[in-house]
LOBASE-280895 format. One line per field, with one value per residue (C-alpha): residue in three letters; x, y, z. Coordinates in steps of 0.001 Angstrom, whole numbers, plus 500000, padded with zeros to 6 digits. Example, Ala and Ser with C-alpha at 12.3 -4.5 7.8 and 13.67 -1.06 7.14 Angstrom:
r <- [ALA;SER]
east <- [512300;513670]
north <- [495500;498940]
up <- [507800;507140]
# end
This chain:
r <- [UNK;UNK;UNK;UNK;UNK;UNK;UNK;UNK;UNK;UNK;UNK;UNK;UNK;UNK;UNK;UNK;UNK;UNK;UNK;UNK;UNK;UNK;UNK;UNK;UNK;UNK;UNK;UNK;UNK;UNK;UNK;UNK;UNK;UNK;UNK;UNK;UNK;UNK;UNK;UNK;UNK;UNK;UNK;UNK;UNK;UNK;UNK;UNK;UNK;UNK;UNK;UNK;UNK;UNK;UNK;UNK;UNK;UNK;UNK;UNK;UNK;UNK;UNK;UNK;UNK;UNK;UNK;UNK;UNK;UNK;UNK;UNK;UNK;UNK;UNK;UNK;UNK;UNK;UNK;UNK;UNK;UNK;UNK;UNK;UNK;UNK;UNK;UNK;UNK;UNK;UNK;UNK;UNK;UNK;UNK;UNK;UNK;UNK;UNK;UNK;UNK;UNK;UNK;UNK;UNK;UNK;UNK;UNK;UNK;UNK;UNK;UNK;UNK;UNK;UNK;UNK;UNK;UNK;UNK;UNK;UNK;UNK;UNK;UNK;UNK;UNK;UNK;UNK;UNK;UNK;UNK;UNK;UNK;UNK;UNK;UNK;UNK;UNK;UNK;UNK;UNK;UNK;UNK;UNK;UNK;UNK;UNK;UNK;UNK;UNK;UNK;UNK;UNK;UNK;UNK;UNK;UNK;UNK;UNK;UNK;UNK;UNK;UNK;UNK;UNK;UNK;UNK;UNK;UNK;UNK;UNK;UNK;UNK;UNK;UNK;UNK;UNK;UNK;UNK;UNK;UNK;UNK;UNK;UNK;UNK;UNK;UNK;UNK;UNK;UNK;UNK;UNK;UNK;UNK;UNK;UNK;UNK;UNK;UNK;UNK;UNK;UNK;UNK;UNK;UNK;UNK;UNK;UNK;UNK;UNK;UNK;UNK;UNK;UNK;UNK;UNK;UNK;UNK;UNK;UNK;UNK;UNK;UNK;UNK;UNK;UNK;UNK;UNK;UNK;UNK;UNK;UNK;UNK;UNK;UNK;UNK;UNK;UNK;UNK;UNK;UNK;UNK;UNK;UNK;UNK;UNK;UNK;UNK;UNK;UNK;UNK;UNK;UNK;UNK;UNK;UNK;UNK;UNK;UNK;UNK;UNK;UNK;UNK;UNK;UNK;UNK;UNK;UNK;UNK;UNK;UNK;UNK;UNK;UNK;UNK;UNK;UNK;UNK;UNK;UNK;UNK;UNK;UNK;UNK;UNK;UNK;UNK;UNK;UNK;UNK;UNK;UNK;UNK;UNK;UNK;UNK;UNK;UNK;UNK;UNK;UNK;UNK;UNK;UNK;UNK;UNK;UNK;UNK;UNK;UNK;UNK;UNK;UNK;UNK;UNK;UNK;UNK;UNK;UNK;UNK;UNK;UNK;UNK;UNK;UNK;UNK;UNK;UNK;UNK;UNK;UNK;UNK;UNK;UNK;UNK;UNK;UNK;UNK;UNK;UNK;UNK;UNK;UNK;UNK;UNK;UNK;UNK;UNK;UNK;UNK;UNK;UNK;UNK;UNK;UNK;UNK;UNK;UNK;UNK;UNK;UNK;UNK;UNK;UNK;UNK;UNK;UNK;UNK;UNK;UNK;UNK;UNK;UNK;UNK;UNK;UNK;UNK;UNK;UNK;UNK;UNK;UNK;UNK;UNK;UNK;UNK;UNK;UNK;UNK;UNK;UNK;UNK;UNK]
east <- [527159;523129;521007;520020;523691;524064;521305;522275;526304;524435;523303;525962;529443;530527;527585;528356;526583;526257;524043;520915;521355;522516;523924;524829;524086;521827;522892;524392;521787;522510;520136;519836;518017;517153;516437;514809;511948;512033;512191;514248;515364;516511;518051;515419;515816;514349;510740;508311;510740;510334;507141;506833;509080;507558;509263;511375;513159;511122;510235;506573;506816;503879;502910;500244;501073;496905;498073;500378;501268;503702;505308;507118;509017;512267;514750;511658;510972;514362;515240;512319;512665;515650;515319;511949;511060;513545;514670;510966;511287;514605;514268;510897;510027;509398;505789;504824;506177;503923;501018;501883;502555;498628;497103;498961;498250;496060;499217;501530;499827;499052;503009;504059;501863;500289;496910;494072;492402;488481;487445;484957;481586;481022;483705;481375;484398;488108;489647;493123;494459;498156;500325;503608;506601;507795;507574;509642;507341;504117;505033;506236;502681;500759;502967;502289;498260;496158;493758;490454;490416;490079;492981;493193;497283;498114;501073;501732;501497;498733;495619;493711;495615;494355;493708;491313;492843;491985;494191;492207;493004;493526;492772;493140;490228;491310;489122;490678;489483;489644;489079;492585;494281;492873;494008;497149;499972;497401;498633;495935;493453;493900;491752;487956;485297;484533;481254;481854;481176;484560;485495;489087;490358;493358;493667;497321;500172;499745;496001;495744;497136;494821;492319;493178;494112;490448;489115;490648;488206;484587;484108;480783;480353;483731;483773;486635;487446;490363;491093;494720;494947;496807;500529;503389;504888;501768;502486;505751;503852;501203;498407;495905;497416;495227;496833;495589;492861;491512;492694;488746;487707;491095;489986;486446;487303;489983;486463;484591;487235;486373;482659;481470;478736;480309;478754;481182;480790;483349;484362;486663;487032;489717;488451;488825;487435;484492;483696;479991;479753;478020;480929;481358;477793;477587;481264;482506;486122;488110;491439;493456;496811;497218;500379;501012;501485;498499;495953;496456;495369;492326;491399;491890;489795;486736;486793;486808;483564;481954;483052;480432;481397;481289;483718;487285;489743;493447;495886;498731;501762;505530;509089;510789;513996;513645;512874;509722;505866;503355;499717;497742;493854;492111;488123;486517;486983;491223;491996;493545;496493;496799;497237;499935;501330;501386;502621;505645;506562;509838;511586;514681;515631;518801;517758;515406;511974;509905;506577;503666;505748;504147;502851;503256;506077;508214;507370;510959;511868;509605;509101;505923;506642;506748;503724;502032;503498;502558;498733;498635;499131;497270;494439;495651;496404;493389;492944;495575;493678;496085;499395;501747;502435;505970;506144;510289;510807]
north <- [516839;517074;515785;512661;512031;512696;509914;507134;507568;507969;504078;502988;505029;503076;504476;505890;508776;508042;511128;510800;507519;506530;503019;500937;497995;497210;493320;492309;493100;495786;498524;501536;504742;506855;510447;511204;509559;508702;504988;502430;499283;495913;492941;491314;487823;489197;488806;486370;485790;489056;491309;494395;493564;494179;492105;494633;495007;498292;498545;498959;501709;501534;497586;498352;499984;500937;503687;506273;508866;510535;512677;515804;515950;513437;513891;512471;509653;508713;508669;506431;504286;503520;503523;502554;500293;498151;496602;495876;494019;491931;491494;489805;486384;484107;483566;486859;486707;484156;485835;489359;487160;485309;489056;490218;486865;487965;489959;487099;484464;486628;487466;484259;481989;484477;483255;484649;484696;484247;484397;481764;483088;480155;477773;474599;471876;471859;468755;469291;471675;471933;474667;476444;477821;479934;481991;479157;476774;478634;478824;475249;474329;475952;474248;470910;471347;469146;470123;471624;470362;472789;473548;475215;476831;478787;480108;477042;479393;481623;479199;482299;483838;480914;481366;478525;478217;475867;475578;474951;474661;478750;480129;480307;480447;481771;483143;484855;486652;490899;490978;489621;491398;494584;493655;492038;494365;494540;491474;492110;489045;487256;489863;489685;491913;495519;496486;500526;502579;503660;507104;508124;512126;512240;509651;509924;507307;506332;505977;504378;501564;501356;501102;498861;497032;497588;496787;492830;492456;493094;496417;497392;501576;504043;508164;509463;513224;514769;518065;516713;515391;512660;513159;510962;510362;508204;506046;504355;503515;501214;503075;504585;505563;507833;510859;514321;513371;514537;511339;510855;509975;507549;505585;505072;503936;501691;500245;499614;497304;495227;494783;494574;496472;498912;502281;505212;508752;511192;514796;516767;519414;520397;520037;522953;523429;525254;521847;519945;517466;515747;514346;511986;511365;507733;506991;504823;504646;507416;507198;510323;510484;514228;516270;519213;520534;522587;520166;517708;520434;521657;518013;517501;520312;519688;515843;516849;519146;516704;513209;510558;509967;506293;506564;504996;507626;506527;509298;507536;508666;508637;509981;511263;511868;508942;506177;504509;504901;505422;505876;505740;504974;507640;508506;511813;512184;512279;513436;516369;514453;511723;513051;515693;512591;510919;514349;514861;511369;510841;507901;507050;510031;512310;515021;517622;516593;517014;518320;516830;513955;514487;511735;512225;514229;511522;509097;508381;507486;504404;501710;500050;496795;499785;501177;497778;497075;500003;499725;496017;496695;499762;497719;494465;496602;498644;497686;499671;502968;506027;504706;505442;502486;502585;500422;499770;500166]
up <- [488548;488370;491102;488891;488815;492135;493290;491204;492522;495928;495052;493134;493436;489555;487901;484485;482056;478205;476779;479258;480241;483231;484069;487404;489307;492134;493524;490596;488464;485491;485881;483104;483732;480673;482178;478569;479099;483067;482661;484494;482574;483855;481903;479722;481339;484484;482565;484648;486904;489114;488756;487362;484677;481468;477632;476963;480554;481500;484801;485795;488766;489465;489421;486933;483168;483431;486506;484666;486886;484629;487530;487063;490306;488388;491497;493938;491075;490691;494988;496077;492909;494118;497805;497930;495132;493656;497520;497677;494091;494505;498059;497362;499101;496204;497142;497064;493880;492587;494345;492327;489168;490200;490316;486788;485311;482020;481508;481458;480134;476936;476758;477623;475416;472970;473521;473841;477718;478811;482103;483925;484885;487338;488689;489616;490142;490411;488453;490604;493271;492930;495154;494009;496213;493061;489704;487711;489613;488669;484597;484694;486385;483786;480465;481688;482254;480580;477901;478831;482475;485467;488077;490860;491336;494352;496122;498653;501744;500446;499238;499386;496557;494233;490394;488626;485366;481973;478843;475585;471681;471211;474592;478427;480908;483593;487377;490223;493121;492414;496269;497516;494500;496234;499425;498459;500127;503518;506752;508675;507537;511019;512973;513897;511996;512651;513350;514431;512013;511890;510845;509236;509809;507291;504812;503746;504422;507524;507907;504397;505290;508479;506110;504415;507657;508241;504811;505525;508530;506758;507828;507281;507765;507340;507250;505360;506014;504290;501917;500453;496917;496553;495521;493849;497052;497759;494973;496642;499765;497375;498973;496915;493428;491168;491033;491078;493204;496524;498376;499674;496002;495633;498674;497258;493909;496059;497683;494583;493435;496087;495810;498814;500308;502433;503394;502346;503896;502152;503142;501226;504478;506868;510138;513213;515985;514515;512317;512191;514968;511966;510129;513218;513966;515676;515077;518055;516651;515299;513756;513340;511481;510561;508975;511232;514571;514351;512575;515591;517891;515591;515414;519302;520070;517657;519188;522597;521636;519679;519470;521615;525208;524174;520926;520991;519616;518427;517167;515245;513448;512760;514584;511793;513532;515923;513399;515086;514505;517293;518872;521484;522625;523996;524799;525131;528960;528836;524847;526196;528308;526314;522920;524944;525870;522247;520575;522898;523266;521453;523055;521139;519345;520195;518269;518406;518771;515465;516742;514709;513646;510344;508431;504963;505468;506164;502825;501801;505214;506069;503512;503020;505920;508174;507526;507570;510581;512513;510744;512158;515560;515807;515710;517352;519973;520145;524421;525609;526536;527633;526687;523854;522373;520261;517197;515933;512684]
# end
């Protein structure tokens, strides 16, 4: 038995080879993997009725067919594919749905209705507003729309997620907002805006999504330090996929798409002790989500040197063994105790500590409600100064 094999039984213990193909079940649902040319395919019906779906029962990994990541590492593809990123799929709340259906929708409405699609330059009236609770809802919306009048549709519990839409003779018309597709796996939107310039040391799993956090509340100035390219594992937390990378240039393409004027300050470095107190020059919050034992120590050491007496400093990660994420708010004055504190903390876990708790080390572990989770309270709770704070997963 091959790993592949060994994966899939893992998943399903009735799985069955033919040549390279393997095929089992995941809730029912008939699910074939063809190790020839690393694709996954689902029954044909599922089109438009769960995302990422494509005609011909392929499934999208990715969410996007534009972002091919073609990855070499199959036993990794295979394990969070099926870990990961089908739960995530079928376990979907059926607005979200509609909203990932909303953000594909020149996709769909092309496959759907073989017409061709324009987009509005200028939306100056909406002839009706009518809200959806599902995908069967949203399709059945769009049949019945009148000719050449305006409507806005939108998920019934997301009216920011709204697409204005217009049916003609040959053609759809269609305007959506490229800003809340950007931001639409981020649950912060319900905080104030930031107005530090904020400054990011490691941009990997964990601190990608508290940028994104970030990203939902206006920030206006952000420093992004990191030497790491970004990897496949990336790709199943919905972070920042562009493979091949250095993760500093994903996250400032992942800004463009949104438009807004936001001042960007990249370094491809590692930081030590030895480091330019420039990097951080007028930062007043720091977040730092490292991999290693020994980064958070070179990090600790060149903020206590150089970081502003004034700055807010939060060092956040993940318990691999203990199954929980955590931080904790520091200043200048007390890094040294505190981040001892955060490193050794390990509430909840029988087994031996894992020193560094790294980050994106532990990918396959925590799915992406985790990671959003943790993000969102890091900074909802950005008060409590000098205290780990322990986030279940």
């Amino acid at each position: 038995m091959n790993n592949i094999e060994k994966i899939i039984g893992e998943f399903d213990n009735k799985c069955k080879k033919e040549n390279n193909k393997y095929f089992f079940k995941y809730n029912e649902n008939a699910i074939c993997y063809d190790a020839s040319s690393k694709q996954f395919f689902l029954d044909k019906s599922l089109f438009a009725k769960i995302p990422h779906i494509m005609q011909d029962g392929s499934l999208c990994l990715y969410g996007n067919k534009n972002i091919q990541l073609n990855e070499n590492d199959e036993e990794i593809l295979v394990r969070n594919t099926l870990q990961v990123y089908l739960p995530w799929l079928f376990n979907m709340q059926a607005e979200i749905k509609v909203i990932e259906f909303i953000n594909e929708i020149e996709y769909y409405l092309k496959k759907i209705y073989k017409m061709k699609i324009n987009k509005f330059k200028n939306v100056d009236h909406i002839f009706k507003k009518i809200n959806v609770s599902t995908p069967i809802e949203l399709w059945e919306t769009i049949d019945i729309i009148k000719m050449n009048k305006i409507y806005e549709i939108y998920p019934n519990q997301y009216p920011e997620y709204k697409i204005y839409i217009k049916k003609n003779k040959d053609n759809f018309v269609i305007n959506y907002d490229s800003y809340n597709k950007a931001r639409l796996r981020v649950l912060g939107n319900d905080f104030n805006d930031i107005n530090e310039k904020t400054c990011f040391i490691g941009v990997g799993s964990v601190n990608s999504y508290i940028i994104k956090q970030s990203l939902t509340r206006d920030i206006k100035e952000i420093v992004l330090i990191d030497n790491d390219r970004f990897k496949i594992d990336n790709a199943f937390r919905f972070a920042f996929p562009y493979k091949n990378k250095s993760k500093i240039e994903c996250v400032q393409e992942f800004i463009k798409i949104l438009k807004r004027p936001i001042k960007v300050q990249g370094y491809n470095i590692r930081i030590d002790s030895q480091s330019s107190k420039q990097f951080i020059k007028n930062c007043t919050q720091i977040y730092v989500s490292v991999d290693d034992f020994f980064s958070w120590l070179e990090v600790l050491i060149y903020l206590k040197i150089n970081a502003l007496e004034t700055a807010k400093i939060t060092f956040v990660g993940i318990d691999v063994f203990g199954g929980f994420g955590k931080f904790i708010n520091t200043n200048k004055t007390n890094i040294i105790e505190d981040v001892k504190k955060f490193l050794f903390f390990n509430e909840g876990s029988s087994r031996r500590m894992m020193i560094g708790n790294g980050c994106g080390k532990s990918l396959a572990v925590y799915d992406e409600e985790a990671l959003n989770k943790l993000a969102k309270n890091v900074i909802k709770e950005n008060k409590i100064i000098g205290e780990v704070v322990k986030i279940e997963f």
